[in-house]
OpenMM code with the backbone's topology and positions (N, CA, C; nanometers):
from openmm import Vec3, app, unit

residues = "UNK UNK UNK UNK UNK UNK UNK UNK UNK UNK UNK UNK UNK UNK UNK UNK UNK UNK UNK UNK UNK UNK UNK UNK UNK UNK UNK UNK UNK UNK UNK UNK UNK UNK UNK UNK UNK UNK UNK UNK UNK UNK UNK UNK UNK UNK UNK UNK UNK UNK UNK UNK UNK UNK UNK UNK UNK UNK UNK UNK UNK UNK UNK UNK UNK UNK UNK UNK UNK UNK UNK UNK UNK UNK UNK UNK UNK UNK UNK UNK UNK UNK UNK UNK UNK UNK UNK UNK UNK UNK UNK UNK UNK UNK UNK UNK UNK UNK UNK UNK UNK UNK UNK UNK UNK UNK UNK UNK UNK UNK UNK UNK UNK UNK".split()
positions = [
    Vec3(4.8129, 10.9693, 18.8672),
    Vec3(4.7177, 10.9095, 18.7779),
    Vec3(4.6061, 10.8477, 18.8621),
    Vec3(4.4832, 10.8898, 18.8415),
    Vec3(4.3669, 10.8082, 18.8923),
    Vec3(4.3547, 10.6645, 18.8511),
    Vec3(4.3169, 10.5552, 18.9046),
    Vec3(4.2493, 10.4487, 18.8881),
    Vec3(4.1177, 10.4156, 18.9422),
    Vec3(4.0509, 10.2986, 18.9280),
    Vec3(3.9287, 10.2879, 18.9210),
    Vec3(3.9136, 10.1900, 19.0754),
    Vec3(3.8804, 10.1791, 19.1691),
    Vec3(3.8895, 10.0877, 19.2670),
    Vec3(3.7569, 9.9820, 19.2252),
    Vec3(3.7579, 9.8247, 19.2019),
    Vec3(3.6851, 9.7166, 19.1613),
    Vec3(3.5975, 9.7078, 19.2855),
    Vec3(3.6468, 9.7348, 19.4149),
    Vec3(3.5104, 9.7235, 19.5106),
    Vec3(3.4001, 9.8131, 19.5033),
    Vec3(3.4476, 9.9868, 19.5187),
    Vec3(3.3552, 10.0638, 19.5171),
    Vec3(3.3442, 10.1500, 19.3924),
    Vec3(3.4213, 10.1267, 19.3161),
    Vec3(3.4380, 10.2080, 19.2036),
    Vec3(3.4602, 10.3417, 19.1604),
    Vec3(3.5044, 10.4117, 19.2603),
    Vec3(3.4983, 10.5616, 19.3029),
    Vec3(3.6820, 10.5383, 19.2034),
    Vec3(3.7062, 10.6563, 19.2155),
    Vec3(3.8316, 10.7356, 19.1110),
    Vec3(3.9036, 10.7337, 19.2184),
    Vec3(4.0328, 10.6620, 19.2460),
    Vec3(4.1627, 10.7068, 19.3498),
    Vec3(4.3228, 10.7213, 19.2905),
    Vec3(4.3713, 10.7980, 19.3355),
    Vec3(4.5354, 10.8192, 19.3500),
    Vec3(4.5447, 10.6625, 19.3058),
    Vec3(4.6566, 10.6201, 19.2093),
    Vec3(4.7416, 10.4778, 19.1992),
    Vec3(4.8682, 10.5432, 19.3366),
    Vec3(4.8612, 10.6262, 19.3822),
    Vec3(4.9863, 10.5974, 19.4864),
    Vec3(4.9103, 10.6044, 19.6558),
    Vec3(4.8125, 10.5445, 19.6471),
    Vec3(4.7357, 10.5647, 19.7521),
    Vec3(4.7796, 10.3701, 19.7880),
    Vec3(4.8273, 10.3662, 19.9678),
    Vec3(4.7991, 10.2039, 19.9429),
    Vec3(4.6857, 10.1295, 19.9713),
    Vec3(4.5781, 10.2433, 20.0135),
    Vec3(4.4678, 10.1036, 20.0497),
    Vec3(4.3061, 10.2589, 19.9639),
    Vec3(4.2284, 10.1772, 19.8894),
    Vec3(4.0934, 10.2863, 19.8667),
    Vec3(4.0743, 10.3746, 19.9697),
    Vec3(4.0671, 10.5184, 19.9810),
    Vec3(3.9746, 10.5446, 20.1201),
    Vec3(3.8393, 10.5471, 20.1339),
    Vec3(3.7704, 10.4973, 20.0090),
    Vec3(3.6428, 10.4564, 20.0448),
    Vec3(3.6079, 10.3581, 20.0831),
    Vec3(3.6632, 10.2635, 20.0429),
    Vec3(3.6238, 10.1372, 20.1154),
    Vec3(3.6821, 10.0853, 20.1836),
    Vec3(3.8743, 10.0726, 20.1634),
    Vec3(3.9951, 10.0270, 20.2209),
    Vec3(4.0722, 9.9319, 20.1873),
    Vec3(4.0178, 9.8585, 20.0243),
    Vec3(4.0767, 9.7396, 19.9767),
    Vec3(4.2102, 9.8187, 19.9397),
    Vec3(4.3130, 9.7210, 19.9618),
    Vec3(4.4127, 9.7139, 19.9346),
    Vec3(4.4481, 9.7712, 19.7456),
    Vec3(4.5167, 9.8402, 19.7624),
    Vec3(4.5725, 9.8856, 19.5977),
    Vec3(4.6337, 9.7566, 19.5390),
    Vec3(4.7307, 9.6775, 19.6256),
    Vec3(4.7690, 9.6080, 19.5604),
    Vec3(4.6995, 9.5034, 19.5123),
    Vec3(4.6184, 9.4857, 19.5640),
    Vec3(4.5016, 9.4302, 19.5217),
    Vec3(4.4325, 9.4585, 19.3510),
    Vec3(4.4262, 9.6052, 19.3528),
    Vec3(4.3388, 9.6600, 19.2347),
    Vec3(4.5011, 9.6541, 19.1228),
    Vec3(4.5715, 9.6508, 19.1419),
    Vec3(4.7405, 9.6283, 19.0344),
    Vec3(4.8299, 9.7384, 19.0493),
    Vec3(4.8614, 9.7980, 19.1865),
    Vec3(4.8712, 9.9102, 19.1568),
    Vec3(5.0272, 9.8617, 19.2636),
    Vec3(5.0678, 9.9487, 19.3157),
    Vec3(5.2006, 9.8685, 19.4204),
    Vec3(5.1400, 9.9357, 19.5865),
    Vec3(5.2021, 9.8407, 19.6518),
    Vec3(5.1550, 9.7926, 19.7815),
    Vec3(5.2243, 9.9045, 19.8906),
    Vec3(5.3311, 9.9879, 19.8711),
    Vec3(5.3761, 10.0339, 19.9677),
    Vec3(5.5019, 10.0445, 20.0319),
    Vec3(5.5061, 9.8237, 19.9859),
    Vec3(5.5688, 9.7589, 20.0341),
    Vec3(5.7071, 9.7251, 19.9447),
    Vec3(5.8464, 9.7695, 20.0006),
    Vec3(5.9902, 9.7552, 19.8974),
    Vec3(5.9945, 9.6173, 19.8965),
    Vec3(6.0897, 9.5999, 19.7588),
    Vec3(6.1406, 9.4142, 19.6873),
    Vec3(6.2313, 9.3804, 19.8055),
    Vec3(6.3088, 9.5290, 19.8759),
    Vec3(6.4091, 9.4174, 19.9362),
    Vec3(6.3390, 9.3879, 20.0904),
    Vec3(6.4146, 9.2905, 20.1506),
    Vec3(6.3585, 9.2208, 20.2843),
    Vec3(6.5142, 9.2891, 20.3692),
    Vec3(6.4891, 9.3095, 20.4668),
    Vec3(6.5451, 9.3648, 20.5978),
    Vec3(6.6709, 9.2472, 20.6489),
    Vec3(6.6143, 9.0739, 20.6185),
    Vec3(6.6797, 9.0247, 20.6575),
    Vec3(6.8417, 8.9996, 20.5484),
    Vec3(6.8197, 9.0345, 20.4337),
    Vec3(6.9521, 9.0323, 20.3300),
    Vec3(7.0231, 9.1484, 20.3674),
    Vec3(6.9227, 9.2638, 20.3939),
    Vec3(7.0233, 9.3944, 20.4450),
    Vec3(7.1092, 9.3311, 20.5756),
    Vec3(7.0880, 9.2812, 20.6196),
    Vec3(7.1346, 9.2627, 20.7536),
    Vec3(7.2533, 9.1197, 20.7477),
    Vec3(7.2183, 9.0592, 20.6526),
    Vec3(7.3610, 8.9803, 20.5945),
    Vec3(7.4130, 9.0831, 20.5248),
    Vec3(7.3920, 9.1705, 20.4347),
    Vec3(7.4726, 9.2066, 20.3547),
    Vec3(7.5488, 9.3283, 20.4697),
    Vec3(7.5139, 9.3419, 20.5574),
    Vec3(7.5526, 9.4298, 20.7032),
    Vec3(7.7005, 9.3820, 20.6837),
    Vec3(7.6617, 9.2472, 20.7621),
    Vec3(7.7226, 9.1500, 20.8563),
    Vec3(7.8609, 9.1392, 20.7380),
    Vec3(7.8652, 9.1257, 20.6000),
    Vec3(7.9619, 9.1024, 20.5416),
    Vec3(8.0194, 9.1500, 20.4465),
    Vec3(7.9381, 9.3176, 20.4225),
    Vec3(7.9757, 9.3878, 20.3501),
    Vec3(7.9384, 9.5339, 20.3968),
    Vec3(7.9525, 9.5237, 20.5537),
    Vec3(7.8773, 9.6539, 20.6120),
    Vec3(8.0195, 9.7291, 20.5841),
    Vec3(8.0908, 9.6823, 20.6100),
    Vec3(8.2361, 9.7935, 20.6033),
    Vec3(8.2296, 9.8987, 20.4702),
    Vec3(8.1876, 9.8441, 20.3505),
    Vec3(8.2036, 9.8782, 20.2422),
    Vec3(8.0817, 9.9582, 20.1840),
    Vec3(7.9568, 9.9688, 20.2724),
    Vec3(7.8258, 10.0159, 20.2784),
    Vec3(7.7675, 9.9253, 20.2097),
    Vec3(7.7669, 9.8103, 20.1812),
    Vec3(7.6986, 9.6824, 20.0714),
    Vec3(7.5594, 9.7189, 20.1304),
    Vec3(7.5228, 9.7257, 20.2524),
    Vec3(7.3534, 9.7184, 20.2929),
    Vec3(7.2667, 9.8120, 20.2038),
    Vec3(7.3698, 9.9188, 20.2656),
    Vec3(7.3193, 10.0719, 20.2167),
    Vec3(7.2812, 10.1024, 20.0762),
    Vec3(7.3561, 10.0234, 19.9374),
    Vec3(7.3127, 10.0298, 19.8548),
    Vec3(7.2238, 9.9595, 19.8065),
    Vec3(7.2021, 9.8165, 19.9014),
    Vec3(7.1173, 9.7461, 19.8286),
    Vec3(6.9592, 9.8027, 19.8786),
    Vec3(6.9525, 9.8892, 19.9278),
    Vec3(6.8606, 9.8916, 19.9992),
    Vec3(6.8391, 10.0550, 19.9632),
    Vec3(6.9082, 10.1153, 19.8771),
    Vec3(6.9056, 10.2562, 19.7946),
    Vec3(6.9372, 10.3410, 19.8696),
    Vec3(7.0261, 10.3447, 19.9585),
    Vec3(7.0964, 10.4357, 20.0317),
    Vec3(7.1913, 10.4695, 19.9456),
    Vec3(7.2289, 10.5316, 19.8405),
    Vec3(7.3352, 10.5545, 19.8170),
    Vec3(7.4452, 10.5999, 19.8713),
    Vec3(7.4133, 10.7810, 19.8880),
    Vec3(7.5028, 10.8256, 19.9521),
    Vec3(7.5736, 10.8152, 20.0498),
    Vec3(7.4973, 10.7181, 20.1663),
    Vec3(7.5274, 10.6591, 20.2613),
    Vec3(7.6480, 10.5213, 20.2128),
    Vec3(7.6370, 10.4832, 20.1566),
    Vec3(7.6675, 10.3818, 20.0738),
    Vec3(7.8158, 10.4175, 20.0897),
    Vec3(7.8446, 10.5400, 19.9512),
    Vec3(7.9932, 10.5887, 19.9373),
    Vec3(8.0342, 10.6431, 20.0393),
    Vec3(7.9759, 10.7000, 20.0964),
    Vec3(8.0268, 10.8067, 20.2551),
    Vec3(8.0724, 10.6273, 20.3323),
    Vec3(8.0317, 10.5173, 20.3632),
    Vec3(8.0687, 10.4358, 20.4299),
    Vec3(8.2022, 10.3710, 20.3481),
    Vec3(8.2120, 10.3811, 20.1669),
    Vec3(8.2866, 10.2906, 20.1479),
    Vec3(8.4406, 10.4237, 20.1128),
    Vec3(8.4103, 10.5000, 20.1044),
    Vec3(8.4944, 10.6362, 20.1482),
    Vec3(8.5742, 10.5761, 20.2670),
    Vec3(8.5117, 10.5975, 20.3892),
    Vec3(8.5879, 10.5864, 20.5560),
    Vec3(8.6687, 10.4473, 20.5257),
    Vec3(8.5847, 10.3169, 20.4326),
    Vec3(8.6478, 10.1963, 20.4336),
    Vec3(8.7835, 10.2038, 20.3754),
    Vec3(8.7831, 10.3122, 20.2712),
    Vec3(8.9387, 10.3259, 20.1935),
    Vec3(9.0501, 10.3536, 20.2745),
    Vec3(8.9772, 10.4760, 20.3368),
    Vec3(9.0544, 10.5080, 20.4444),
    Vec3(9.1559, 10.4423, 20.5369),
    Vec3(9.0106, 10.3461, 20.5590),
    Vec3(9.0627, 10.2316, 20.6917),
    Vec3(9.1558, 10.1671, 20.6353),
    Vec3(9.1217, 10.0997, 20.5006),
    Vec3(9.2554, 10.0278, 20.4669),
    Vec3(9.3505, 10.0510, 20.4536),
    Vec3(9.3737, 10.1867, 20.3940),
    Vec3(9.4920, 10.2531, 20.4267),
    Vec3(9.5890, 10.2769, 20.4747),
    Vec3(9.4875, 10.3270, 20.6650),
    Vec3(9.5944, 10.3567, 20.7402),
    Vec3(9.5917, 10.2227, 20.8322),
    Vec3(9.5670, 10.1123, 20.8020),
    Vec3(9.6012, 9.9746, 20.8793),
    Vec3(9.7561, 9.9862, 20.9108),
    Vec3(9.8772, 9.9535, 20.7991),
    Vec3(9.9631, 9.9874, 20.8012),
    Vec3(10.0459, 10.0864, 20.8563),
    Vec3(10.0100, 10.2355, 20.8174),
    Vec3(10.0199, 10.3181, 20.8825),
    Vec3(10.0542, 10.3094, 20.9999),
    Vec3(9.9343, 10.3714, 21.0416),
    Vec3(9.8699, 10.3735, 21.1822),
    Vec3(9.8306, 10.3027, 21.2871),
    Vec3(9.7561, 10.2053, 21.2121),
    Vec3(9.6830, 10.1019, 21.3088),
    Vec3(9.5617, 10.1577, 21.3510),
    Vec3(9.5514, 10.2694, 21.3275),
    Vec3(9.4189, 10.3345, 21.3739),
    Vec3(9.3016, 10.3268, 21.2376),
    Vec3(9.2850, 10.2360, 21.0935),
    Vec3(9.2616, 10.1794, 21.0406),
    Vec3(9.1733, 10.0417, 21.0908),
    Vec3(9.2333, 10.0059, 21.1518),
    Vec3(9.1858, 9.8248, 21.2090),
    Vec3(9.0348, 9.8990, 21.3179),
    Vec3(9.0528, 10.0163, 21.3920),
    Vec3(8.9676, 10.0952, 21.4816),
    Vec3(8.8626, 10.1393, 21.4312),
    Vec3(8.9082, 10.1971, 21.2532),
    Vec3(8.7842, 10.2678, 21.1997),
    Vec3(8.7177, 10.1377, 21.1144),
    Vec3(8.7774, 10.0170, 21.0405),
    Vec3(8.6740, 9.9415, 20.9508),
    Vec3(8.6121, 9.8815, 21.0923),
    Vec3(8.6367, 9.8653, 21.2452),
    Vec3(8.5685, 9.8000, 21.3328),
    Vec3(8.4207, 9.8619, 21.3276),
    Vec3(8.4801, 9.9970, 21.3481),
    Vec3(8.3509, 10.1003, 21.3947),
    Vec3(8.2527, 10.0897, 21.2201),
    Vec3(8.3217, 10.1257, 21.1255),
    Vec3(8.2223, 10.0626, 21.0019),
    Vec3(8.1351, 9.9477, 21.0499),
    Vec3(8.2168, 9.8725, 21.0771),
    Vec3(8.1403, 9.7475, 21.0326),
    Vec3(8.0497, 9.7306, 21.1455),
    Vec3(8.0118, 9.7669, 21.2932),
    Vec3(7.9405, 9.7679, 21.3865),
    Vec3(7.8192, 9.8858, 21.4022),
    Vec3(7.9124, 9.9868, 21.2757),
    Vec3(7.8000, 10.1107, 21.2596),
    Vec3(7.6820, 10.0328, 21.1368),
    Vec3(7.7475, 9.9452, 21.0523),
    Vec3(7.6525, 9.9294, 20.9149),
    Vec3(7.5293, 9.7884, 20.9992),
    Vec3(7.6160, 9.7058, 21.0760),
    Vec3(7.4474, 9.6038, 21.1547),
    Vec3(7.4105, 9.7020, 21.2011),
    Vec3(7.4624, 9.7551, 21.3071),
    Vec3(7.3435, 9.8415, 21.3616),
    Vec3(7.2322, 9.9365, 21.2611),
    Vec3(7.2732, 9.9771, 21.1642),
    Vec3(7.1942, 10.0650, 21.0204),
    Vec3(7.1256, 10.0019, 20.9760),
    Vec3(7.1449, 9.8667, 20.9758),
    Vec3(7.0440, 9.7433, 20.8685),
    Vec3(6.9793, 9.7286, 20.9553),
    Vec3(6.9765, 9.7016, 21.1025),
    Vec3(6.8934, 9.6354, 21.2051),
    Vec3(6.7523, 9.7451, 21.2475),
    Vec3(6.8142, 9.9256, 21.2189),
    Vec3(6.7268, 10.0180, 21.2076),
    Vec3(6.6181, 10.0603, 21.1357),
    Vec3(6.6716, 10.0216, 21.0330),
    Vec3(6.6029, 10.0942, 20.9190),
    Vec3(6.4610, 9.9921, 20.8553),
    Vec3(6.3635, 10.0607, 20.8430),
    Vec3(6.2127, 10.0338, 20.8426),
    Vec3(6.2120, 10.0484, 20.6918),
    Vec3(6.2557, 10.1423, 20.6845),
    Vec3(6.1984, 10.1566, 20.4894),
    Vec3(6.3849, 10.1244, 20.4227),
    Vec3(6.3065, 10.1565, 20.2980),
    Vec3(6.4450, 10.1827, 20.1688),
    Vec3(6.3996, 10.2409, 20.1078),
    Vec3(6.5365, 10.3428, 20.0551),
    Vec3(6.5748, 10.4557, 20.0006),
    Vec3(6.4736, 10.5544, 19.9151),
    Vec3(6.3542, 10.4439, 19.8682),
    Vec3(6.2400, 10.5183, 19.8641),
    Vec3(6.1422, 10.5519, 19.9602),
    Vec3(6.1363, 10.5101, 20.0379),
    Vec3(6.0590, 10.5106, 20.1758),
    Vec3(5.9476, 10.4092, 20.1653),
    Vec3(6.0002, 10.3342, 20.0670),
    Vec3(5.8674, 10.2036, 20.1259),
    Vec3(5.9243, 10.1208, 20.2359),
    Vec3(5.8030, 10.0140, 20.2961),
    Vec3(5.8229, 9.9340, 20.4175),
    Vec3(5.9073, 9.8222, 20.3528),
    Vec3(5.9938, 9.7830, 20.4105),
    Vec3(6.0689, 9.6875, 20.4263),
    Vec3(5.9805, 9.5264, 20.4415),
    Vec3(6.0224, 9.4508, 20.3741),
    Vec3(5.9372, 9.3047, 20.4262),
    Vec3(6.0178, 9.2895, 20.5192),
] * unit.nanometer
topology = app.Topology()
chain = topology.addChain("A")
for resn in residues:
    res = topology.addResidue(resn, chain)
    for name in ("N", "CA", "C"):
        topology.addAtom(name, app.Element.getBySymbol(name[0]), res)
């Protein structure tokens, strides 16, 4: 959908983030910024205490990533008992999901992260 840009008034993309005629900001003219609701630093608690289970990953619209992490977590709990080789894999979860939150620039739509 076109909109109207208030500085120069020329016709632009609403999914454009800044005019390219002039360069004011879209979000500016009402349009969205680029920029995702969630902030990097909740992914990164929600890492820290729900990385085992992929908690980051969804809040942040990773889905699939999400179940593929809380998949391995079933697992892990599982074979705690078992195996013991359980206690090895929710470690590696949970050191794989900070490190994922601490990476990741956008969410699941590919906007920037605050």
């Amino acid at each position: 959908m076109l909109i109207t840009c208030p500085e120069c008034g020329k016709r632009i993309s609403d999914k454009a983030c800044t005019c390219p005629n002039c360069g004011v900001p879209i979000e500016a003219i009402g349009g969205s910024s680029g920029l995702s609701d969630q902030k990097r630093s909740v992914a990164v608690v929600f890492a820290i205490f729900l990385g085992i289970v992929g908690g980051h990953n969804s809040y942040l619209g990773y889905k699939k990533r999400a179940m593929i992490e809380f998949v391995l977590a079933v697992i892990g709990f599982f074979t705690i008992p078992v195996f013991g080789l359980g206690a090895v894999i929710l470690f590696v979860l949970w050191v794989w999901g900070i490190v994922e939150a601490l990476s990741y620039k956008t969410d699941g739509e590919g906007r920037l992260l605050r």
